[in-house]
Every structure is written in C-alpha cells, then in structure tokens.
N, C-alpha and C positions, 0 to 999 in steps of 0.2 A: 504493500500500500504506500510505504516511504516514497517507490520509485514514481507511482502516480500522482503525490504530490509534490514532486519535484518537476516533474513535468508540467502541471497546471502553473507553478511558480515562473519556472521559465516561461511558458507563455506570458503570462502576465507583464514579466518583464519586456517581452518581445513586443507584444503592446504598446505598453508604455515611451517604448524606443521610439518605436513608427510613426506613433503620435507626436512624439516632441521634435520629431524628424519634418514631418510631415506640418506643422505649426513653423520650423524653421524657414521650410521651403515657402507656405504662403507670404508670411512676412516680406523672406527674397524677393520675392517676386513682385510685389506693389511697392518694396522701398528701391530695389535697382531698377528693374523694369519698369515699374509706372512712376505715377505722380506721388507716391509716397501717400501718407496719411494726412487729413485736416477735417478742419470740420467749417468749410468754407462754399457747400453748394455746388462747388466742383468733382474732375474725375476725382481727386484726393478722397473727396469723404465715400464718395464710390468705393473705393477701398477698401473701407470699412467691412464691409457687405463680407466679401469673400474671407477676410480675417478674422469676422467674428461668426462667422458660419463655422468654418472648420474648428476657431477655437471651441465655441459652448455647442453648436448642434450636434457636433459630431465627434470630438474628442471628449469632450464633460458628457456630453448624452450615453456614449460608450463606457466608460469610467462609471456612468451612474450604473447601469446597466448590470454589469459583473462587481461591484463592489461587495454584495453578498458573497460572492465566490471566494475573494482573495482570504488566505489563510489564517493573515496575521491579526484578521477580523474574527474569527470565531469564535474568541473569548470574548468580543465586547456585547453588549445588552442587544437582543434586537429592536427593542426599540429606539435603541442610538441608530443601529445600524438605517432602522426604518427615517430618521430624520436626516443622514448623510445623504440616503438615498435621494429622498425629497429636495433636499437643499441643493444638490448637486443638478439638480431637474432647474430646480427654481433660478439656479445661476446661468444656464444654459438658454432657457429662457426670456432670461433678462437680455443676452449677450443676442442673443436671435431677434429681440424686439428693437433695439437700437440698430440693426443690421439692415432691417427691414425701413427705419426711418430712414438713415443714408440711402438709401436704392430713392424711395420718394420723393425725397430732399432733388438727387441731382436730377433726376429726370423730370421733376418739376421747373427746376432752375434751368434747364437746358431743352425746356418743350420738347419732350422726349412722352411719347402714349405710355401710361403705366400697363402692367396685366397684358402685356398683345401675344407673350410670349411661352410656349406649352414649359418653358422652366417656370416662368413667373405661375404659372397656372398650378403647377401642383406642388412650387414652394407654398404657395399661401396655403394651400387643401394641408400638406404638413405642419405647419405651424399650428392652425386650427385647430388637428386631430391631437397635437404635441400637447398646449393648452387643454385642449376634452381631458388626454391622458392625465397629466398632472391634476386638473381638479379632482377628477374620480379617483382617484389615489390615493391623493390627502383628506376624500370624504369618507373612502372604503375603510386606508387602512391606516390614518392618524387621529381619527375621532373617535375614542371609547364607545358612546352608545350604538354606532354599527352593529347590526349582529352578525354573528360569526358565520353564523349559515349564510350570510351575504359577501362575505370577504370569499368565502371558501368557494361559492358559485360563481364570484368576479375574476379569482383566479386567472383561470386559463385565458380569460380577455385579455387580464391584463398584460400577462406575460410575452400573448401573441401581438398586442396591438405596438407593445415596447419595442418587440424585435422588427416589425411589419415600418412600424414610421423611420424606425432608424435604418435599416435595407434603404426607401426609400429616399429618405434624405441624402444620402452616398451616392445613390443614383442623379438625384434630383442639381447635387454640388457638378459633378461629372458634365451633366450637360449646361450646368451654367459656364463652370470653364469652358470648354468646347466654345461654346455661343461668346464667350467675352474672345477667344483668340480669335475668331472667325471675324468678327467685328471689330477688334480690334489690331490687329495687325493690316498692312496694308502694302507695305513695300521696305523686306519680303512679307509674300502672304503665309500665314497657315500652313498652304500645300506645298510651300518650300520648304519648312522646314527648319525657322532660324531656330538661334540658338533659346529663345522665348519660349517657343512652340514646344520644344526638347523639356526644356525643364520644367513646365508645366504639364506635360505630359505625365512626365515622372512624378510629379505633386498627385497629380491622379491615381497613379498605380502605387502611390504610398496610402491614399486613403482607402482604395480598394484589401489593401493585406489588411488596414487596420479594422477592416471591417468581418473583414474572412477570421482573424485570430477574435475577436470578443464576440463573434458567434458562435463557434468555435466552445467558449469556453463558457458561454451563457447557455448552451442545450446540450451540456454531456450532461446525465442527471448523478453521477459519481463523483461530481465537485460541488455536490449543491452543500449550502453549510449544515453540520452533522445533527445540530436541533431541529432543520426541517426535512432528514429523513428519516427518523424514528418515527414522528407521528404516522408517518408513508408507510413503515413497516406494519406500523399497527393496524392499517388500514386494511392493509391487505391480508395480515393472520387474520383479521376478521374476531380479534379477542381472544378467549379461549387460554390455552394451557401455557402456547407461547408465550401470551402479552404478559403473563409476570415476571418472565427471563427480561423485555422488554424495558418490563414498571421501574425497576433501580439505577436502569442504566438511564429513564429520561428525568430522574432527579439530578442523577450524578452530570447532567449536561446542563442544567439551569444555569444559564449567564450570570457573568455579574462578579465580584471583587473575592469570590473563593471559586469559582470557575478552573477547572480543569485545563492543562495546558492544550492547546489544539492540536496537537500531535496524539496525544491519547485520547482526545473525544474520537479524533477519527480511527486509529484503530479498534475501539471499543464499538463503533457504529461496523465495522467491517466486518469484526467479530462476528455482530449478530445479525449481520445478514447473509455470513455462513453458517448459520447456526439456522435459519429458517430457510434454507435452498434446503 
C-alpha cells in the first residue's frame, strides 16, 4: 500500500509542477509577447482574462478538486478540509469574475461585439454552472441543518458536475488561445508558425497534462481519504457480523488533534478491505 501512496504523492507533485509551469508560461506570454498587464481599457487589461483564467479557473479549481486526496491532509478535521475546499472555489471565482470584467472593459472601450464568439458562448455557460456548483455546495454541504439523506443523494452531482465544468473549462481556455493567436498574430501569421504560436502552443499542452494528472487522481476510488471509505465499506457489508470488525477501526479514524498518523489510517483501511474481499 506504501508503494501506492507514493505514487498518488508523486503525482500530486507532478501536478503541482505543471501548474506553476504552466502559470509561468501564461504570465511569459502577455508580459514579453503582449502588452503586458494594466488596468487601462486597453489590450493590457485584456491580459488579464487569460492570466486569471489559468490562474483561479483552472489551476485553484484543480487544487480544489483533489485536495481531499492529498495525504498530508488526512489527519486534518473534514470539516476544515470541507472549508479549504470551499474557499479555494471561492478564490477561483473571485479570480474568474475580475477576468470576465477585463474581456468587457476592452471590448467595450475598443467597440468590439461582446458574446459573438462559441469560446465566449460556453465561457459564460461555465462560469454560470461554476457559480450553481459552489452555491449548492456551500448549501448541501457547509450548513448543518441539511439533511444527510440530501448531501448523500447530491453526491454523485456533485462530484460529476466538479469534474464535467472543469474538463470543460480546459477545453473552453484551449480554444480561447487558439482564437487570441489567430487574431492576433498577423505578420507572421499563426500558420507560420512564429516563435509566439510555438510557445503558446506549448502553454496548451501544459494545461492539457494538468488536467489529465488531477483526473487522474480525483476518480481512482483507492486514494479517496481513509474516513470516507469505511462508511463505503459498511455500505456495502450491508451491516451484519462484518461491521463490528468495521465499528473500532471508524472511531480509531475520527479526525482531529489525537488522530492517527495517515500512514496507518490507510493501512488499517486496507487491512479491512482485505478482510471483506
């Protein structure tokens, strides 16, 4: 089991890498290649857009994503866990909502049609559903009087609609670059091939791996944190003679400031799910 969590860890790291790689190259790219950053109604605040897309939609949205997963997390409370989650949404969104006023800002200042364009068309459709997702998140699963039978059947939405916006959002950046070199290059064009075109290429095909490793590591159900697959185990003994092999080991995983180190919650979780094969 060591060697499978060593492997989830490296990923994490590899991640990690892609992401701050991939944050390095957008930055490049609007401070040597373009007009650099302002907040002056011009290409500058244009800028903006592509560098806070990649930073909070898609690097924070990914990072929020699998932070349940990461290791060094599973001694802490889930309900901490549950508010990094959250907060990391909320940062993400803040960064996505100032991204979205720069795009309107210049293309108001530059009589430029907002919306004519199928990236513009299902940026907003994602933002929207990103917003839905975060409210119903913070209603399901950060308000006590929810009921649980309500958190438990939101589940699977939510889990599908988290990975479903964020796929799409990857997609949705991919053909905004695309659309900004095609329009923005002109002499050489695009289908030349400068040295522009190259490296924003390559900006592309980093946010594509970063997207391939935190799905990756958000749907194996063998890295899920070790308190949320005991309940899973019980669910599926169905109760019975099992569940009290079960009953000692999900006190001995109660979070919190005498919490087991996470290296033996998860071999104890491993244990007894060889104990029920």
């Amino acid at each position: 089991m060591e060697k499978s969590i060593q492997v989830l860890v490296a990923l994490c790291a590899a991640a990690a890498a892609v992401g701050v790689v991939a944050i390095i190259f957008v930055l490049r790219w609007v401070l040597h290649y373009k007009e650099g950053l302002a907040w002056d109604g011009g290409l500058a605040e244009f800028n903006w857009h592509p560098v806070l897309i990649v930073i909070g939609f898609i690097i924070l949205q990914g990072t929020a994503i699998i932070v349940y997963r990461l290791p060094w997390t599973w001694k802490c409370s889930k309900l901490i866990m549950k508010f990094i989650h959250a907060g990391l949404n909320l940062l993400a969104f803040t960064l996505v909502v100032i991204s979205l006023v720069a795009v309107f800002d210049f293309h108001n200042a530059a009589k430029i049609p907002n919306m004519y364009s199928l990236h513009s068309w299902l940026g907003l459709i994602a933002v929207i559903l990103y917003c839905l997702q975060l409210v119903l998140g913070v209603g399901m699963y950060l308000i006590p009087i929810t009921p649980a039978s309500w958190r438990a059947a939101f589940m699977p939405v939510h889990v599908y609609s988290g990975l479903l916006i964020f796929t799409s959002v990857i997609a949705v950046a991919l053909m905004g670059i695309t659309e900004k070199l095609i329009f923005g290059l002109s002499n050489p064009k695009y289908k030349d091939s400068p040295p522009e075109a190259i490296f924003v290429n390559v900006l592309g095909l980093l946010l594509v791996v970063f997207g391939a490793l935190i799905l990756w590591i958000a749907t194996r159900t063998s890295w899920k944190r070790p308190s949320d697959q005991i309940p899973h185990i019980l669910h599926t003994n169905g109760g019975g003679e099992d569940s009290s092999k079960v009953g000692p080991t999900m006190s001995q995983l109660s979070v919190g400031a005498d919490a087991e180190p996470c290296w033996d919650v998860r071999r104890r979780s491993n244990k007894l799910d060889e104990q029920d094969n």
